[in-house]
VEXDREN-2710 file (C-alpha; in Angstrom, 1 decimal):
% VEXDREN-2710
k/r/px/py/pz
1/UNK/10.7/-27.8/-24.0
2/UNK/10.4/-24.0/-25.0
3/UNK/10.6/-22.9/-28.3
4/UNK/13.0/-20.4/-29.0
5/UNK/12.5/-17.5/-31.3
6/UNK/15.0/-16.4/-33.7
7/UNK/16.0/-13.1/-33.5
8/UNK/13.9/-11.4/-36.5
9/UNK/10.4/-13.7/-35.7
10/UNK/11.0/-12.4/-31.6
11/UNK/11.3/-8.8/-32.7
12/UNK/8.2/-9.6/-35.0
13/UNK/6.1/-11.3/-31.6
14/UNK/7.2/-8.5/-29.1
15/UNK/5.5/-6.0/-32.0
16/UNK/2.3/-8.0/-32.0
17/UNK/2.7/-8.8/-28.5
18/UNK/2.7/-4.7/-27.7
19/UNK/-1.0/-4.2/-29.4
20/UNK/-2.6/-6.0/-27.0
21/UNK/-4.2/-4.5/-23.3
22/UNK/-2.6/-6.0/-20.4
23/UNK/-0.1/-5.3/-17.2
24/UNK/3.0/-5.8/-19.3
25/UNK/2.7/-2.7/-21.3
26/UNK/0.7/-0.3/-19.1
27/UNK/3.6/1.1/-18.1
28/UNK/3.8/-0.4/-14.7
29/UNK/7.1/0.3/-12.8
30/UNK/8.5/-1.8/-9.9
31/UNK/10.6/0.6/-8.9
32/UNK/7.6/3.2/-8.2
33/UNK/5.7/1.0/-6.4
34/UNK/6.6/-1.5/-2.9
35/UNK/6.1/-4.7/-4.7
36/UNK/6.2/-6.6/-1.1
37/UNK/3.2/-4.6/0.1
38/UNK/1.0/-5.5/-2.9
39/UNK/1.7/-9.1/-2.6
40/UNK/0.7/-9.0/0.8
41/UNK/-2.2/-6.8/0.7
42/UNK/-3.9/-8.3/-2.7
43/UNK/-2.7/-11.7/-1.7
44/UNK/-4.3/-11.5/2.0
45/UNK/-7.9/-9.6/0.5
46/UNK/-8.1/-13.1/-2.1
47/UNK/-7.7/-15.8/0.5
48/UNK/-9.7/-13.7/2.7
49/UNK/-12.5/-13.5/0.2
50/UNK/-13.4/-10.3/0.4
51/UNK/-14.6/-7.7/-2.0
52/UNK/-12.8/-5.3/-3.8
53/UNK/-14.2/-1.8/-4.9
54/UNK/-15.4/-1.9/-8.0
55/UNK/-14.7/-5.0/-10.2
56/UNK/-11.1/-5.7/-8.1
57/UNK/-12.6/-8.6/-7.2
58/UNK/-12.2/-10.1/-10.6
59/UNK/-9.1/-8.2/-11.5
60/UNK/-7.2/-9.1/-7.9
61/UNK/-5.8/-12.1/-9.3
62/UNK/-4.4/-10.7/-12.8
63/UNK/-3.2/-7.7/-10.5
64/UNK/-1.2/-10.1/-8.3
65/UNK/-0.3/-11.9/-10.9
66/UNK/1.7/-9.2/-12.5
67/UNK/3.2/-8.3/-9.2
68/UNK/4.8/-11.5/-8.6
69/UNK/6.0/-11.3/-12.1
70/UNK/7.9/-8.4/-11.5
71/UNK/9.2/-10.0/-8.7
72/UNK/10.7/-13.0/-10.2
73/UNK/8.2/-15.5/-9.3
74/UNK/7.3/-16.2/-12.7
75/UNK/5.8/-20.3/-11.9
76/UNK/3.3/-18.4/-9.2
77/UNK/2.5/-16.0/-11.8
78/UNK/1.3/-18.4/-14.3
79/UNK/-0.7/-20.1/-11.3
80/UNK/-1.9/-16.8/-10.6
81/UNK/-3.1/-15.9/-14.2
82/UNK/-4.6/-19.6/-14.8
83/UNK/-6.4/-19.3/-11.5
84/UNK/-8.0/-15.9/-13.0
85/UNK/-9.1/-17.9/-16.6
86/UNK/-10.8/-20.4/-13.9
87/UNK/-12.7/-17.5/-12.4
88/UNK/-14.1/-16.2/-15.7
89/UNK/-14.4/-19.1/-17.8
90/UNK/-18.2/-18.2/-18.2
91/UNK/-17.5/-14.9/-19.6
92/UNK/-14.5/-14.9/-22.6
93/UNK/-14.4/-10.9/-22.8
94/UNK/-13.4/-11.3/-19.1
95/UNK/-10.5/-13.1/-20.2
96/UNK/-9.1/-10.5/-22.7
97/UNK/-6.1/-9.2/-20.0
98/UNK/-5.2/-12.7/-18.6
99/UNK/-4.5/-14.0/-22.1
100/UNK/-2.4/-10.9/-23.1
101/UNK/-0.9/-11.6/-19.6
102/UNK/-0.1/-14.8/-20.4
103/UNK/1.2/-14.3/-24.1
104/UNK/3.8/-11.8/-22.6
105/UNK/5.2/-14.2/-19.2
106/UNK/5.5/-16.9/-22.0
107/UNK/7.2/-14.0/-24.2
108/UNK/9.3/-13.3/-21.5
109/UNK/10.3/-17.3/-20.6
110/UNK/11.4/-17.7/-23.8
111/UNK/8.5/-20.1/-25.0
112/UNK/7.4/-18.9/-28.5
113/UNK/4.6/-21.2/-29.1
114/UNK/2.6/-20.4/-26.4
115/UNK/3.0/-17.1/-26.7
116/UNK/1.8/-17.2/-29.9
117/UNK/-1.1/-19.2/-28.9
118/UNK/-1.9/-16.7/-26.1
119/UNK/-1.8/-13.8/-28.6
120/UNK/-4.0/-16.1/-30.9
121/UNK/-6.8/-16.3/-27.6
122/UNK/-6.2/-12.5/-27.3
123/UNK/-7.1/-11.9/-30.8
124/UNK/-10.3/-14.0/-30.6
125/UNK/-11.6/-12.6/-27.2
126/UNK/-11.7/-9.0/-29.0
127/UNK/-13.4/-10.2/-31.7
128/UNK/-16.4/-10.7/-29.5
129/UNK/-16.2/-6.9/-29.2
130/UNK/-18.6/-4.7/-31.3
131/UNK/-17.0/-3.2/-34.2
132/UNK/-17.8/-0.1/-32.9
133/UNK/-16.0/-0.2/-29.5
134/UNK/-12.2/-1.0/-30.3
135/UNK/-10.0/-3.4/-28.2
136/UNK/-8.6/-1.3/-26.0
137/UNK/-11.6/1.0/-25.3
138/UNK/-13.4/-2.2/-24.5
139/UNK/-15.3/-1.9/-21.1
140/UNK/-13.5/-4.7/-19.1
141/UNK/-10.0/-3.9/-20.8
142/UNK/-10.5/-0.4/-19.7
143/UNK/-12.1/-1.3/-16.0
144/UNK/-8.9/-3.2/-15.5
145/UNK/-6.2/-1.1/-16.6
146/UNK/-7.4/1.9/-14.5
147/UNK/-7.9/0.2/-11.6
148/UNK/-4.5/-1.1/-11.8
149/UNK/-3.1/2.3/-11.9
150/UNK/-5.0/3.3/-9.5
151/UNK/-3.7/0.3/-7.0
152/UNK/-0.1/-0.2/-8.5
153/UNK/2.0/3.1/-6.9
154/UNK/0.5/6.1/-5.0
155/UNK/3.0/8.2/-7.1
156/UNK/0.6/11.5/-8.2
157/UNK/0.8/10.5/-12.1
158/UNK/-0.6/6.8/-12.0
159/UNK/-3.3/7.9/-10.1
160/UNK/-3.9/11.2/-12.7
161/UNK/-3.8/8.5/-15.6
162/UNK/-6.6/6.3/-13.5
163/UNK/-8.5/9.4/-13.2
164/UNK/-8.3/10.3/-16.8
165/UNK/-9.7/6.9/-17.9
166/UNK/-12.8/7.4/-15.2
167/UNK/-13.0/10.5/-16.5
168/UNK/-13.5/10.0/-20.6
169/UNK/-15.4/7.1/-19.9
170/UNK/-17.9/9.2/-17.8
171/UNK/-18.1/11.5/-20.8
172/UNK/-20.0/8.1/-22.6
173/UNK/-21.4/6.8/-19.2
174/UNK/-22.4/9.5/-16.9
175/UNK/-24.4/7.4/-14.8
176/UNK/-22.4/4.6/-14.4
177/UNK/-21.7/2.8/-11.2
178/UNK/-18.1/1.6/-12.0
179/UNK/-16.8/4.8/-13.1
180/UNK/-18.3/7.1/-10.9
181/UNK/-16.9/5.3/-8.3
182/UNK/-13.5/4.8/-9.7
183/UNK/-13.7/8.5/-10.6
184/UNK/-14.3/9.1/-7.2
185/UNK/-11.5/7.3/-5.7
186/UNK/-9.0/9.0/-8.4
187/UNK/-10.1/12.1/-6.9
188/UNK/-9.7/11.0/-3.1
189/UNK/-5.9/9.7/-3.4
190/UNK/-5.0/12.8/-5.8
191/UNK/-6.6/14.9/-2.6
192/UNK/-4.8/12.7/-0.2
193/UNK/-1.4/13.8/-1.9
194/UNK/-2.3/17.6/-1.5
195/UNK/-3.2/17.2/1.8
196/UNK/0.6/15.7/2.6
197/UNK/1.9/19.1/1.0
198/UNK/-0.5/21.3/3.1
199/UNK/-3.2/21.9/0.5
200/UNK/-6.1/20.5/2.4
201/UNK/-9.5/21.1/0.6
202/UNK/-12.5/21.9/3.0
203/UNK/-14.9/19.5/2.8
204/UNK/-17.8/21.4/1.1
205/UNK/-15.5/22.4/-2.2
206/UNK/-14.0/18.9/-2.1
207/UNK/-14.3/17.5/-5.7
208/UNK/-13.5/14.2/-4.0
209/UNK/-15.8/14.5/-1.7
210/UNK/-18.8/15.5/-4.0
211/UNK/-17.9/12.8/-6.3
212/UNK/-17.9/10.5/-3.6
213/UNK/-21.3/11.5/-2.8
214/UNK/-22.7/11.1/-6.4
215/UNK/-21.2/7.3/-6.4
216/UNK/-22.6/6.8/-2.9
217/UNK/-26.1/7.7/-4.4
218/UNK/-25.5/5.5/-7.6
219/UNK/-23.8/2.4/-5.1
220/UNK/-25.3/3.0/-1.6
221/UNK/-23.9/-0.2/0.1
222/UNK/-20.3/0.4/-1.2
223/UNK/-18.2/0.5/2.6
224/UNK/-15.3/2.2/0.8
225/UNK/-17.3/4.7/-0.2
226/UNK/-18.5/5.3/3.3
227/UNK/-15.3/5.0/4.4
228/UNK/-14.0/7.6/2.3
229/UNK/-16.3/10.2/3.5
230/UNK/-15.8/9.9/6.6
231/UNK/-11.7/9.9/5.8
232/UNK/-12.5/13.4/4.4
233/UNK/-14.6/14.6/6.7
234/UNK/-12.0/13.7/9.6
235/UNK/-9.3/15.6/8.1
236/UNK/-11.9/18.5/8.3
237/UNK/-12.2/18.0/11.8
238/UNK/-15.8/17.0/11.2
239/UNK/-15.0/13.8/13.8
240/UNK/-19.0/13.2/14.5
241/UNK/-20.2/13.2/10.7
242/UNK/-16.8/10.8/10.4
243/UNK/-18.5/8.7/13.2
244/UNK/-21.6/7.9/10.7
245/UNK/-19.8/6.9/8.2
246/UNK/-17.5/4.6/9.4
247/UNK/-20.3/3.7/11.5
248/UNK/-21.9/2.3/8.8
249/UNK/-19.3/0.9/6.8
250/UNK/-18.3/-1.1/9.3
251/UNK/-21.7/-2.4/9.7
252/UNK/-22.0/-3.2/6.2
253/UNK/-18.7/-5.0/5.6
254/UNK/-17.6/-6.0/9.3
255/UNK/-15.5/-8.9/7.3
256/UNK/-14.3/-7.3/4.8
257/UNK/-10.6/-6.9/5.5
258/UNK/-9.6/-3.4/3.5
259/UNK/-12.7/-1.4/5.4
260/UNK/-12.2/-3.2/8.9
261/UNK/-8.2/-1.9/9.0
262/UNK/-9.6/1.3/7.5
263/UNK/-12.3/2.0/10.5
264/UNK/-9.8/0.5/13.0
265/UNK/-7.3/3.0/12.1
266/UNK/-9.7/5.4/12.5
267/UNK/-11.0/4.4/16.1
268/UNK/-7.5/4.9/17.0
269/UNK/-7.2/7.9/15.8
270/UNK/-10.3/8.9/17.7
271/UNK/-8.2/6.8/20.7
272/UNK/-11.7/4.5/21.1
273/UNK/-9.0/1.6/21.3
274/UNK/-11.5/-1.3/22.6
275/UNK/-13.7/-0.3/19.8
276/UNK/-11.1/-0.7/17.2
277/UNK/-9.9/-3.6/19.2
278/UNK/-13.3/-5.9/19.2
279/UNK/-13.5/-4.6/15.7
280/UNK/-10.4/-6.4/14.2
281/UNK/-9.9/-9.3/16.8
282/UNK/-13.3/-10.6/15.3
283/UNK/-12.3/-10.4/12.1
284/UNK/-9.3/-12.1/12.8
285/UNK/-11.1/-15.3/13.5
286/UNK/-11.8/-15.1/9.9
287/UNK/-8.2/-14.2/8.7
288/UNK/-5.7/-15.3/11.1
289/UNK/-2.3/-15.0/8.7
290/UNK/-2.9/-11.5/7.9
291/UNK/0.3/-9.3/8.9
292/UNK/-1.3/-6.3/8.5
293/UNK/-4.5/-7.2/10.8
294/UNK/-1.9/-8.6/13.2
295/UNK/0.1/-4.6/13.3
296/UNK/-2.9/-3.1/13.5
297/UNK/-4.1/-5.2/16.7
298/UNK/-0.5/-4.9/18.1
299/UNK/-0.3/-0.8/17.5
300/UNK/-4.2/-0.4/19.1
301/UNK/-2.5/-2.4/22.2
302/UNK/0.2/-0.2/22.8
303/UNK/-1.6/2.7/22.3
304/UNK/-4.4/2.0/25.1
305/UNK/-1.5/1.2/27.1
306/UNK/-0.3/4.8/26.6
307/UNK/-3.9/6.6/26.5
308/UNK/-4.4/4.6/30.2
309/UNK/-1.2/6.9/31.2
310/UNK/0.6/3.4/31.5
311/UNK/2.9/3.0/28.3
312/UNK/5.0/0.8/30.2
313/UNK/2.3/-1.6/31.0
314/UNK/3.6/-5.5/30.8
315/UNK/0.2/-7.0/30.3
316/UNK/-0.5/-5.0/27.0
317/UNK/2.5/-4.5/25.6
318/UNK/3.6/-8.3/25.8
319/UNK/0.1/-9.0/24.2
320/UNK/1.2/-6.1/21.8
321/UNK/4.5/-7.8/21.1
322/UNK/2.7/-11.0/20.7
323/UNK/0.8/-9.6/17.5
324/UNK/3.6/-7.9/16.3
325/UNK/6.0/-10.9/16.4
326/UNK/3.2/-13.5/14.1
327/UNK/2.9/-10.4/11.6
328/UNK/6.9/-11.0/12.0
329/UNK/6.6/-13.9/11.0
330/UNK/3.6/-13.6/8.4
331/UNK/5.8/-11.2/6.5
332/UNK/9.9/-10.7/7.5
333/UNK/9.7/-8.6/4.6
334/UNK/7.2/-5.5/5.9
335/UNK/10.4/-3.8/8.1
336/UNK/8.9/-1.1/9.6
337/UNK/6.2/-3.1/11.9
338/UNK/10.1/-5.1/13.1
339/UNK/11.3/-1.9/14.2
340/UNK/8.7/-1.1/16.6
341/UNK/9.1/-4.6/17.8
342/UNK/12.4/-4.1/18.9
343/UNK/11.1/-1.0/20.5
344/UNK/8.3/-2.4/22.6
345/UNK/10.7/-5.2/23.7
346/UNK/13.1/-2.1/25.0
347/UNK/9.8/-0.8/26.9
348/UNK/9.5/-4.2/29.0
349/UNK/13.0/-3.8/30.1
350/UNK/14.3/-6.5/27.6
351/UNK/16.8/-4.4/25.9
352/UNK/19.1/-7.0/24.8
353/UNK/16.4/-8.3/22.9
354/UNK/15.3/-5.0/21.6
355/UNK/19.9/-4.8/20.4
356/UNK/19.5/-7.9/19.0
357/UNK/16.0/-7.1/16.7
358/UNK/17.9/-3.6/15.4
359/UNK/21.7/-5.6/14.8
360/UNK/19.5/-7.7/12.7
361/UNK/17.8/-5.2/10.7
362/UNK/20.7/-3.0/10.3
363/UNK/22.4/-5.9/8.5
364/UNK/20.0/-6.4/6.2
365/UNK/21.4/-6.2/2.5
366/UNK/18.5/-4.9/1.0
367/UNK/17.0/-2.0/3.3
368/UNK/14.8/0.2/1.4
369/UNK/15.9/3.9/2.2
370/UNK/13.0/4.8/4.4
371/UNK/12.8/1.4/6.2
372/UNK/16.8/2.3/6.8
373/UNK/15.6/5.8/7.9
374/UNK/12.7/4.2/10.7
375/UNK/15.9/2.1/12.1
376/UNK/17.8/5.0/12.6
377/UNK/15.3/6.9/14.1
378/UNK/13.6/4.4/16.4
379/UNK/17.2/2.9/17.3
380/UNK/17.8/6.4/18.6
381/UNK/15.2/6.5/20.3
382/UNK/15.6/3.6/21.9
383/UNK/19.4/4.8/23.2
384/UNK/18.1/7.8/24.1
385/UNK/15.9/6.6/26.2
386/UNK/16.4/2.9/27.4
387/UNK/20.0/3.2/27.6
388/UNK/20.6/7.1/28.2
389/UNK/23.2/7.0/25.2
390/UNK/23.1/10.8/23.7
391/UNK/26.2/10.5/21.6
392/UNK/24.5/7.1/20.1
393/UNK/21.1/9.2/20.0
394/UNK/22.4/12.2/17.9
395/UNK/24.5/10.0/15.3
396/UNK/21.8/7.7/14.7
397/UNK/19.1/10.8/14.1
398/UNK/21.7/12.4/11.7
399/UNK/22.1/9.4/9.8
400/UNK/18.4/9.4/9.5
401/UNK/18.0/13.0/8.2
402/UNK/21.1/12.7/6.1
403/UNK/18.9/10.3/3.9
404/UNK/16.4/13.2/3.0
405/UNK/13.1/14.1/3.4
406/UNK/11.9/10.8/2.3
407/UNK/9.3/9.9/4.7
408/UNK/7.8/11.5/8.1
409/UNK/10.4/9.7/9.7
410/UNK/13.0/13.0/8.7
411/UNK/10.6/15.0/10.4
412/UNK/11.1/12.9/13.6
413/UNK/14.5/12.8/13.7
414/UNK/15.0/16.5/13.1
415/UNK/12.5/17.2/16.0
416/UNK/14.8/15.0/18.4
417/UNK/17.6/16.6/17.2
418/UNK/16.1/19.8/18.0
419/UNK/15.1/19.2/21.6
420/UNK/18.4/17.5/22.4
421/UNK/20.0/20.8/20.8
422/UNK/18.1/23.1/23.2
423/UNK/18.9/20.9/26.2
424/UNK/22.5/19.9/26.5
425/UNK/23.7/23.8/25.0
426/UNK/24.5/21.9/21.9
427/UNK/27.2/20.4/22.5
428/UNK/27.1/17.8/19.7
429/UNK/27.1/20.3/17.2
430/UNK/23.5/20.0/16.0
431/UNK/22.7/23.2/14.9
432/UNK/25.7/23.3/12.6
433/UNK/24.2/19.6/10.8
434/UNK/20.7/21.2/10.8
435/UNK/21.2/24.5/9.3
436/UNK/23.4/22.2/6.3
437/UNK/20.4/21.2/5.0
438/UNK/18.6/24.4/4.5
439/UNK/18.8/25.5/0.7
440/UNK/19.0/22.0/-0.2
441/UNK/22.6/21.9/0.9
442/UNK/23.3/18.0/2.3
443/UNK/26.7/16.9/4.6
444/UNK/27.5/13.1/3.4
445/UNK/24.7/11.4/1.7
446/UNK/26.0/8.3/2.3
447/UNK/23.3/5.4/3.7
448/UNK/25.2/5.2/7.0
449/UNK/24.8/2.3/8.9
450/UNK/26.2/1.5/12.4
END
């Protein structure tokens, strides 16, 4: 039975509870993140065993731990956090977060005496720390909190926090392996937000990219860092000096999950789809339940249909549709993966199959903006050309756009809008919606749903 705290000696827990170094008080916010996706990802890299950069590997399970928290789930995040003691039972200062997580879900469920006892376990883990390095400079306390802003959200100021932790700690620890190397990654997302906004940095006064190399000296058979470089040097539209990096990251890591899907996606790009193709169908031998691998096999599928100038080929899109149904059914919650589903089933002539997959999504309760916006626009599509319904078409790609520039999906419907607007003389009064959102200026910003 839980104890209950009176009011006074809670108040008096919660201010003890909020000096101690964990996920509850990093500032952490569900609603900044897609709390389904890091389930799935960090939940799929642990019972895939593979390594994380850095010390994730260790922190993976206090990470997912805290996810599921903020989902609701608090029995699997106990599980989760008593799994993580397991793992570092031969090192107590590795334990320091897991017992501050674990004083606060006990906090939080109402049970007083074990969060007490938890605090109690915190308390004695950092007195183990020299006198000279306070708790929360401690290495592994500050190891795990930037690493888990650097994985919680890819909003621009959790990764500038991340970086700012790599950064001082540097300062001590210029050489260091860990931090150069989270330092480096910092650098790479920040970058990776600029680039969305236009700001692309040539490789050569990259700071990311000359970071990267500095950890790459330091950590040599690091794929991530590998795969990094050869991210940047991509985006350069230095394709062959991508080619060795990926190259070798995939050499040195072909089972590790995160770098396969990241050189996969890359072979696509580069439209070497049987590449990318034996890449991840071996690895899927070693992790069959993976949704993600599963999209990614079903997406290089449909795209060598269409590179073979046969998008409409039934062999592989029905093997495409094959992958893209078990990550379906791996994870109903990932949406946008459902919506090209329904699509490919519209490109093998079974539309009433494709109507039936977007009814059903459409009548979802809980349809995240820009998973509502990727219905809209596909389910557009999908009039426009399966069934030859224009009127549908148009309303479907204004309801899309009407809930803003929130993904590249806007950018898709707008386009569509467009090229319907210059062929049919505008008759459906496109131009009018379109020029309504220039100056910020927005008609109905309602969530419209059929």
């Amino acid at each position: 039975m839980n104890t209950m705290c009176v009011p006074g000696s809670e108040i008096l827990l919660e201010t003890e509870l909020r000096k101690l170094e964990c996920h509850h008080i990093w500032d952490l916010k569900k609603e900044d993140t897609d709390l389904n996706f890091l389930e799935v990802k960090f939940s799929e890299n642990l019972l895939s065993s593979q390594d994380y950069i850095g010390n994730l590997a260790e922190y993976g399970l206090n990470f997912l731990a805290y996810v599921k928290f903020l989902q609701g789930h608090i029995t699997a995040s106990l599980e989760h956090l008593k799994l993580a003691l397991q793992k570092n039972s031969c090192c107590a200062k590795k334990c320091a977060v897991t017992y501050a997580n674990l004083a606060w879900v006990h906090h939080h469920m109402g049970d007083a005496a074990a969060a007490k006892s938890y605090l109690q376990k915190t308390r004695e883990t950092y007195e183990t720390i020299p006198v000279s390095l306070p708790a929360t400079l401690h290495r592994e306390v500050l190891s795990e909190k930037a690493w888990a802003l650097l994985c919680f959200s890819k909003k621009p100021h959790y990764y500038t926090r991340a970086k700012e932790i790599f950064q001082e700690a540097l300062l001590k620890e210029p050489d260091d392996k860990e931090w150069n190397t989270g330092y480096a990654c910092a650098l790479f997302r920040l970058e990776g937000l600029e680039t969305r906004e236009n700001k692309r940095l040539p490789v050569i006064v990259s700071p990311a990219v000359q970071q990267l190399k500095k950890a790459m000296t330091l950590d040599p058979r690091n794929p991530m860092i590998h795969v990094y470089l050869g991210l940047k040097c991509y985006k350069n539209g230095r394709n062959a000096e991508a080619w060795v990096y990926m190259r070798k990251a995939i050499g040195m890591a072909p089972d590790n999950l995160a770098v396969v899907l990241q050189v996969a996606k890359f072979m696509k790009k580069e439209q070497s789809y049987d590449m990318a193709l034996h890449v991840l169908l071996r690895i899927l031998k070693r992790a069959p339940n993976s949704s993600r691998l599963h999209h990614e096999i079903g997406n290089n599928y449909r795209w060598k249909a269409v590179g073979m100038g046969q998008p409409h080929n039934p062999k592989l899109l029905m093997r495409c549709i094959f992958h893209f149904e078990e990550g379906a059914r791996l994870n109903p919650s990932f949406i946008y993966p459902q919506v090209e589903l329904a699509l490919r089933y519209a490109e093998v002539k079974n539309t009433e199959e494709a109507e039936r997959k977007f009814q059903k999504l459409f009548s979802l309760p809980d349809l995240q903006p820009k998973d509502l916006q990727a219905c809209h626009r596909m389910y557009g599509d999908f009039n426009l050309h399966q069934l030859g319904a224009v009127n549908t078409a148009v309303e479907h790609y204004k309801h899309g756009m009407r809930l803003q520039n929130i993904s590249n999906e806007w950018i898709r419907c707008r386009s569509r809008l467009l090229k319907i607007m210059h062929t049919d003389q505008d008759i459906y009064k496109i131009g009018e919606f379109i020029d309504s959102f220039r100056g910020g200026g927005v008609q109905d910003q309602a969530c419209n749903r059929p």
